[in-house]
C-alpha positions in Angstrom: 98.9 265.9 88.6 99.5 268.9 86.0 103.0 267.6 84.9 101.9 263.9 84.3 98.8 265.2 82.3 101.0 267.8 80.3 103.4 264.9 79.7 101.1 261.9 78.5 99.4 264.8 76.1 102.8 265.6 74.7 104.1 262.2 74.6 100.6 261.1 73.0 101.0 263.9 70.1 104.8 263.6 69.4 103.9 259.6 69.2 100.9 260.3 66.7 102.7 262.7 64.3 106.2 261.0 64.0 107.7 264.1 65.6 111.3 264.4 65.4 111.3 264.4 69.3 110.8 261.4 69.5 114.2 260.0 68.7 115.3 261.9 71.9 112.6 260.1 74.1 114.3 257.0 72.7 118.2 258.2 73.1 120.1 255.6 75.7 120.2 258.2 78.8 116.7 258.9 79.0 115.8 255.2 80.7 118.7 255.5 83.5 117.9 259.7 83.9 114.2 258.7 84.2 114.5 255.7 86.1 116.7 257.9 88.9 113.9 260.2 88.8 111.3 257.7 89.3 113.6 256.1 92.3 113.9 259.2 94.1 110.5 260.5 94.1 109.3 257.1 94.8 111.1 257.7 98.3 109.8 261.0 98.2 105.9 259.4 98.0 107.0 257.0 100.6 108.6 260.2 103.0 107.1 263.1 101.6 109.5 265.4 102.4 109.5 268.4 101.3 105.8 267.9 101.3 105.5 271.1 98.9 106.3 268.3 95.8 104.0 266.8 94.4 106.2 263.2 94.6 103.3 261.9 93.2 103.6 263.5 89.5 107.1 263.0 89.1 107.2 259.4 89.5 103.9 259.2 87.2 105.5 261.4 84.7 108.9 259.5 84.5 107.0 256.7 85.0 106.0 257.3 81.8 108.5 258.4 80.1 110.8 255.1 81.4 107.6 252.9 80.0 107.8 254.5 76.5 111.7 254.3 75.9 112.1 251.1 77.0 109.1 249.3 75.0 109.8 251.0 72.0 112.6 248.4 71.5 110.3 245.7 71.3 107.1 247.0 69.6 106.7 248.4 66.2 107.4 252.7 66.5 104.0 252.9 65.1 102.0 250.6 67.2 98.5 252.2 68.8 99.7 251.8 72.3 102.4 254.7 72.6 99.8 257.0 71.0 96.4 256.0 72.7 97.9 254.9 76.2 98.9 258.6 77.2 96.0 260.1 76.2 93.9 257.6 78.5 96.3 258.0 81.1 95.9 261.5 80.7 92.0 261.5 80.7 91.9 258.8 83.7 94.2 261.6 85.7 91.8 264.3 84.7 88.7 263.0 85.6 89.9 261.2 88.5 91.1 263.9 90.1 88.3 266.1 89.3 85.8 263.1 91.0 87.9 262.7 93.8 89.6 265.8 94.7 87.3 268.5 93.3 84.1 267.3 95.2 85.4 265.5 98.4 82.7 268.0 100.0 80.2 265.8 98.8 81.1 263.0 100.6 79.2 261.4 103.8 81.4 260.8 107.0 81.2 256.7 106.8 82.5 257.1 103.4 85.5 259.6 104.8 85.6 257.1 107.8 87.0 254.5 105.4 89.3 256.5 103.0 90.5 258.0 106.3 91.3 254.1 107.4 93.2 253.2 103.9 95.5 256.6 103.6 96.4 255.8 107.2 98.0 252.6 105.6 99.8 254.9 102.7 103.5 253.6 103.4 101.8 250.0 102.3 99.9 250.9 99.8 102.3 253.0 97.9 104.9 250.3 98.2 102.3 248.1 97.0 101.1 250.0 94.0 104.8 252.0 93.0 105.7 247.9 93.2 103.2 246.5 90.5 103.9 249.7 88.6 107.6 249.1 88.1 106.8 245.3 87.7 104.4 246.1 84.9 106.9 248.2 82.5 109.3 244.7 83.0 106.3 242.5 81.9 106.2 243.4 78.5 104.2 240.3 77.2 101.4 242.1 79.3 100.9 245.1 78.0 97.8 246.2 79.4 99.2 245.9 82.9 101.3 249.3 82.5 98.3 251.5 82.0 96.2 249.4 85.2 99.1 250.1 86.9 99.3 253.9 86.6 95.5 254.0 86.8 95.7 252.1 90.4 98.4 254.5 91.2 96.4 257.6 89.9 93.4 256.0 92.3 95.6 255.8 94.9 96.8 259.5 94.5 93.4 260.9 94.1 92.5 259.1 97.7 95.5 260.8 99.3 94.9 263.9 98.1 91.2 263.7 98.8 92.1 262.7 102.3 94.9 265.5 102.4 92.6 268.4 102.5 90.4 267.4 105.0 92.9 266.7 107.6 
């Protein structure tokens, strides 16, 4: 997920040093131009077609970038959450993917068996998970529940692509 890493890094720094940019991540088109984004390539997750995207990153990355204009309404600009929440959104991608995707050769065939057995159910689960994501950035007396959010769907990504490769 190179684009949704690149993207929480940026958004972290711009968030941390007050960058002018900023004010255009908050300007009035970017939560409808974002959200459209996130809509289609959520049906591109669900269809996968083309299946060169990566569906996956987009929706993370706008994802994102819907999460931060919309709460920056109702939290102070300077509150720790827009700075530290993409950087641990981009370090839970990282290593996740590294775990999962970079050394699925190290894994027995029971444990394959199984991750086999969930991706078979991916229409579900990424109803399930793109669900509680979009539910989360609504919730916003529940802040923590954006970033488990994106860390299930990173999980669930992770498993897919995992899974992927070895078919």
């Amino acid at each position: 997920m190179p684009i949704f890493i690149l993207s929480c890094l940026s958004l972290g720094y711009l968030a941390d040093n007050n960058h002018p940019l900023v004010a255009y991540l908050l300007s009035p088109f970017v939560i409808p131009v974002m959200g459209s984004v996130m809509a289609l390539s959520g049906i591109g997750v669900l269809v996968n077609k083309p299946s060169y995207l990566n569906w996956h990153d987009f929706y993370a990355s706008s994802t994102l970038f819907v999460w931060f204009a919309y709460w920056h309404r109702f939290f102070e600009p300077d509150a720790p959450m827009f700075i530290y929440f993409p950087y641990f959104l981009a370090f839970v991608s990282f290593i996740t993917v590294i775990l999962f995707v970079g050394q699925r050769k190290n894994i027995d065939q029971e444990t394959l068996r199984v991750m086999l057995k969930i991706a078979g159910r991916k229409p579900l689960l990424s109803l399930v998970v793109m669900g509680f994501s979009v539910a989360s950035l609504l919730l916003i007396e529940h802040f923590l529940l954006f970033p488990i959010a994106i860390t299930l769907f990173i999980i669930q990504y992770s498993l897919l692509e995992c899974v992927k490769q070895d078919e």
